[in-house]
C-alpha positions as CSV (number, residue, x, y, z in Angstrom):
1,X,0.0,0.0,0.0
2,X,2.8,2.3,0.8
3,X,4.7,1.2,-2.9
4,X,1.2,1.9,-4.5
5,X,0.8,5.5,-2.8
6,X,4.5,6.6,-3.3
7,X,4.1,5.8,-7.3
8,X,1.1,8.0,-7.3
9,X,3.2,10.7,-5.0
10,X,6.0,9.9,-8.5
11,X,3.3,10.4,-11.1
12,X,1.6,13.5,-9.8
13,X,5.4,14.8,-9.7
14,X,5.7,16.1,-13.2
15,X,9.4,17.5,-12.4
16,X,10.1,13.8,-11.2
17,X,11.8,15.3,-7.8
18,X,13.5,12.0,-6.3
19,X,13.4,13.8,-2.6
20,X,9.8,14.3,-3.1
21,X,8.7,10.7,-4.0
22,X,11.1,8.9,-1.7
23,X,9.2,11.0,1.7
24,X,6.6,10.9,0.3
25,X,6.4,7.5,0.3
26,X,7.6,7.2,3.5
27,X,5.0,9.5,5.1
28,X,2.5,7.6,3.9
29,X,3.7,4.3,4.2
30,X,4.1,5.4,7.8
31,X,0.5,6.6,8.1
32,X,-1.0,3.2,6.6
33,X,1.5,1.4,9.0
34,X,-0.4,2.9,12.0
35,X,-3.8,2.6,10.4
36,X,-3.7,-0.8,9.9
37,X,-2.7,-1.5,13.6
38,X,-4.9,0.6,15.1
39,X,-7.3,-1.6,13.0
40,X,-6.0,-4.4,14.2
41,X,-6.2,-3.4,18.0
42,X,-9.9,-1.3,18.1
43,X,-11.5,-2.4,14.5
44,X,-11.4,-6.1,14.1
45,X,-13.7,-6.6,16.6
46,X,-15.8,-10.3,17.6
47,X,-18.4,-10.6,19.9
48,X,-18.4,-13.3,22.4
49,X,-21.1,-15.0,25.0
50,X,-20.3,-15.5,28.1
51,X,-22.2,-16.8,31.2
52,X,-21.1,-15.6,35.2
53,X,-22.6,-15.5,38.5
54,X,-25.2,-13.1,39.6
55,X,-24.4,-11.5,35.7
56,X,-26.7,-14.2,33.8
57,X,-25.3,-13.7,29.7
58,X,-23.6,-11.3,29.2
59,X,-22.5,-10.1,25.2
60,X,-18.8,-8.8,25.2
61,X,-16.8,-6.9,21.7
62,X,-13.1,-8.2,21.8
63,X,-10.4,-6.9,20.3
64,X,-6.7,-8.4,20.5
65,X,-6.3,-6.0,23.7
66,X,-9.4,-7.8,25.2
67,X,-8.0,-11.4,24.5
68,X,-4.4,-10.0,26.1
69,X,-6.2,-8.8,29.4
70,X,-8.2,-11.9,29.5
71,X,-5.0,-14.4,29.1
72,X,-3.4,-12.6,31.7
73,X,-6.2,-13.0,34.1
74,X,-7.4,-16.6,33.3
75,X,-3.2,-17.5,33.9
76,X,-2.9,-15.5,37.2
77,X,-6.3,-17.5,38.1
78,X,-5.8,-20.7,37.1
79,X,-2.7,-21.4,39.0
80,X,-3.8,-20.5,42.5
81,X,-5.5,-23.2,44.4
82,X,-7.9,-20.8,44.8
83,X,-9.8,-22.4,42.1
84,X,-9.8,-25.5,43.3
85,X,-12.2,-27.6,45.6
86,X,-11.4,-28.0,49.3
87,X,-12.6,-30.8,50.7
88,X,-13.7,-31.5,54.2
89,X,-10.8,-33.2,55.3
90,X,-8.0,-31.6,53.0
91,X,-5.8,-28.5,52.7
92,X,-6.1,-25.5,55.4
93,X,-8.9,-22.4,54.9
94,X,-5.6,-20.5,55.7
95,X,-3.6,-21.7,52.4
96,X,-7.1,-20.5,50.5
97,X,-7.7,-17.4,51.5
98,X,-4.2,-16.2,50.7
99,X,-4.6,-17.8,47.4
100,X,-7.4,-15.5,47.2
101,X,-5.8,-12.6,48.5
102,X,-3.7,-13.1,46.2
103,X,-5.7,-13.3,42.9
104,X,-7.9,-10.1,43.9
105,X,-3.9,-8.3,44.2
106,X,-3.2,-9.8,41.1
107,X,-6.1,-9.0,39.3
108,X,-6.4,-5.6,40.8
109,X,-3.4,-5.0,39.2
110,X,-3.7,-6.8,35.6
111,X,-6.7,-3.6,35.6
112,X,-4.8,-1.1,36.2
113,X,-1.6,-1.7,34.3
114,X,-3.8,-2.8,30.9
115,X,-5.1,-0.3,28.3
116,X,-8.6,0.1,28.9
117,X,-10.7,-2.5,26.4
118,X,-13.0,-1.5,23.7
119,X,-17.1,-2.8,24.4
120,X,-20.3,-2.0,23.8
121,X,-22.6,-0.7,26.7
122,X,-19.3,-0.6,28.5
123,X,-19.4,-4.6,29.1
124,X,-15.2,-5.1,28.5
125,X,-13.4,-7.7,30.5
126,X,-12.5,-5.2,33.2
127,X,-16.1,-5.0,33.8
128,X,-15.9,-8.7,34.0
129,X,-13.2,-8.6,36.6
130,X,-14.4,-6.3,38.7
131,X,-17.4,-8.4,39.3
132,X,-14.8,-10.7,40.5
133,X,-13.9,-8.8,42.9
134,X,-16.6,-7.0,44.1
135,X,-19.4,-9.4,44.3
136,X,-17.1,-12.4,44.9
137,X,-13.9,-12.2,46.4
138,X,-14.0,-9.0,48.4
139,X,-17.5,-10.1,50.3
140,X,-15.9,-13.4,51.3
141,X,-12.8,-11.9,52.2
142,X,-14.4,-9.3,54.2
143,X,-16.2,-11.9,56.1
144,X,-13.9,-14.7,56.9
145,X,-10.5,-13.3,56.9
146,X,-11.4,-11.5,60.5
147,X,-12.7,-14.5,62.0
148,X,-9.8,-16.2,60.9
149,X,-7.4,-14.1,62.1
150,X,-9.2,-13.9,65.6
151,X,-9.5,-17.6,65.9
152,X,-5.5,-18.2,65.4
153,X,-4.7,-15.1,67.6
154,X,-6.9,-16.4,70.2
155,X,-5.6,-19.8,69.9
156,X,-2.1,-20.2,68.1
157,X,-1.3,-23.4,68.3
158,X,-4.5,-24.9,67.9
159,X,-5.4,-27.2,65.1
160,X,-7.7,-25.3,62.2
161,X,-9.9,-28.0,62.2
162,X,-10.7,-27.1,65.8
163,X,-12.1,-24.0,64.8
164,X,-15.9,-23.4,65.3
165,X,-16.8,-21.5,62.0
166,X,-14.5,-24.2,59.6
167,X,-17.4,-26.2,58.2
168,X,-19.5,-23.1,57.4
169,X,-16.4,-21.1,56.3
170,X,-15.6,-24.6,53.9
171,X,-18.9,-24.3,52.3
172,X,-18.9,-20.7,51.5
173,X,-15.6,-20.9,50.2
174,X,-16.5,-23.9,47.8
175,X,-19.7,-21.6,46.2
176,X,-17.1,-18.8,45.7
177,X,-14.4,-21.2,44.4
178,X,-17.2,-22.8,42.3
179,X,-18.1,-18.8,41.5
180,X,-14.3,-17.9,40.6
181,X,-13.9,-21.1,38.4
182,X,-16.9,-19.6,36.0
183,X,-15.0,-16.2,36.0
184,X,-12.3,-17.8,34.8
185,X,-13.9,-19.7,32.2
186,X,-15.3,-16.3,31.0
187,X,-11.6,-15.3,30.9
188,X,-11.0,-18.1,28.6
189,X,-13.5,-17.5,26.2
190,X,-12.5,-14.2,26.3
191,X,-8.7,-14.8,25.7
192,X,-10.1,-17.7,22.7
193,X,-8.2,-20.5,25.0
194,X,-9.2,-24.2,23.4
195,X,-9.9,-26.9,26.1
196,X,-9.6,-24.5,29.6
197,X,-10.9,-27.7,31.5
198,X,-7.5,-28.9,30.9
199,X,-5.9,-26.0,32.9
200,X,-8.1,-25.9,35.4
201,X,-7.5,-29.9,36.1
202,X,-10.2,-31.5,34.0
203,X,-13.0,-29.8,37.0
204,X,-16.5,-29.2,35.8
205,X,-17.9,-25.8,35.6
206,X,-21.5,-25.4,36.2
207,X,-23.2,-24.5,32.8
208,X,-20.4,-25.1,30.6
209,X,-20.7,-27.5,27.7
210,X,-17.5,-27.3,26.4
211,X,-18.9,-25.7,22.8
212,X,-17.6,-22.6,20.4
213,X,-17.1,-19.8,22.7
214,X,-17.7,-17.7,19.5
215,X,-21.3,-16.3,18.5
């Protein structure tokens, strides 16, 4: 495109000024340059479907930007045990709610350091992941990591499972591990990742059936 504009610049130069063509083309070989990758970033858009707590379908316009952001997020997610099942009489409460302090510091960050996405109605992936956050991570947290804290002050060397609030903490924590997981399948689908199961360690996520994550 560049070759076909400077020979236009070299035609429309009757006096055949070398100088003339030669910038020319360069100028506006330089100006297509950045036209087609701002196409590429903002232009060449796809929509996507994807399905998350308490946010029923929701319809999201990605860009390459989007499916960056939404790699980096479904990578910092999946390998935290945070999105993965505790059972009854495995792992500590403790170990899990670091791993999620961790993914809201992690994710927290991924938002602010990325270029805002393009979207319509303002659904981007940062909306996405702020729902994370807010409706997921941050309530829990809020809840559980002060009860926590004042059962192991309280009692130091005492065994967690000895803790009065365990089973009830357990089972809230599976629902927003079971929550997180869908999150970051919608991170997947986002980023255009094929077979996420397989990262997150073959676990099933509620509503997903494994199809074309593009509409």
């Amino acid at each position: 495109m560049g070759g076909a504009a400077a020979w236009a610049l070299r035609l429309l130069d009757a006096a055949g000024r070398e100088y003339t063509f030669t910038f020319g083309g360069v100028v506006v070989g330089a100006l297509l340059a950045g036209a087609a990758d701002f196409y590429r970033r903002t232009v060449r858009l796809t929509e996507i479907r994807v399905s998350v707590p308490q946010l029923s379908e929701l319809t999201f316009v990605v860009n390459d930007d989007t499916r960056q952001v939404s790699w980096q997020l479904f990578v910092e997610s999946v390998t935290r045990i945070s999105t993965q099942r505790l059972n009854d009489d495995d792992g500590l409460i403790r170990e899990a709610l670091t791993s999620l302090y961790g993914l809201f510091a992690t994710t927290r960050d991924i938002r602010r350091t990325a270029r805002p996405s393009a979207g319509g109605n303002g659904i981007t992936v940062e909306y996405l992941a702020v729902n994370l956050l807010n409706r997921e991570l941050r309530p829990f947290l809020s809840k559980w990591h002060p009860r926590l804290r004042q059962y192991e002050t309280a009692f130091p060397n005492a065994p967690e499972a000895e803790w009065a609030d365990a089973a009830e903490c357990r089972r809230h924590l599976a629902l927003v591990q079971a929550h997180t997981r869908e999150y970051v399948m919608g991170f997947a689908r986002l980023a255009g990742v094929v077979d996420p199961e397989l990262m997150l360690g073959g676990i099933d996520v509620p509503g997903h059936d494994g199809g074309d994550t593009r509409s």
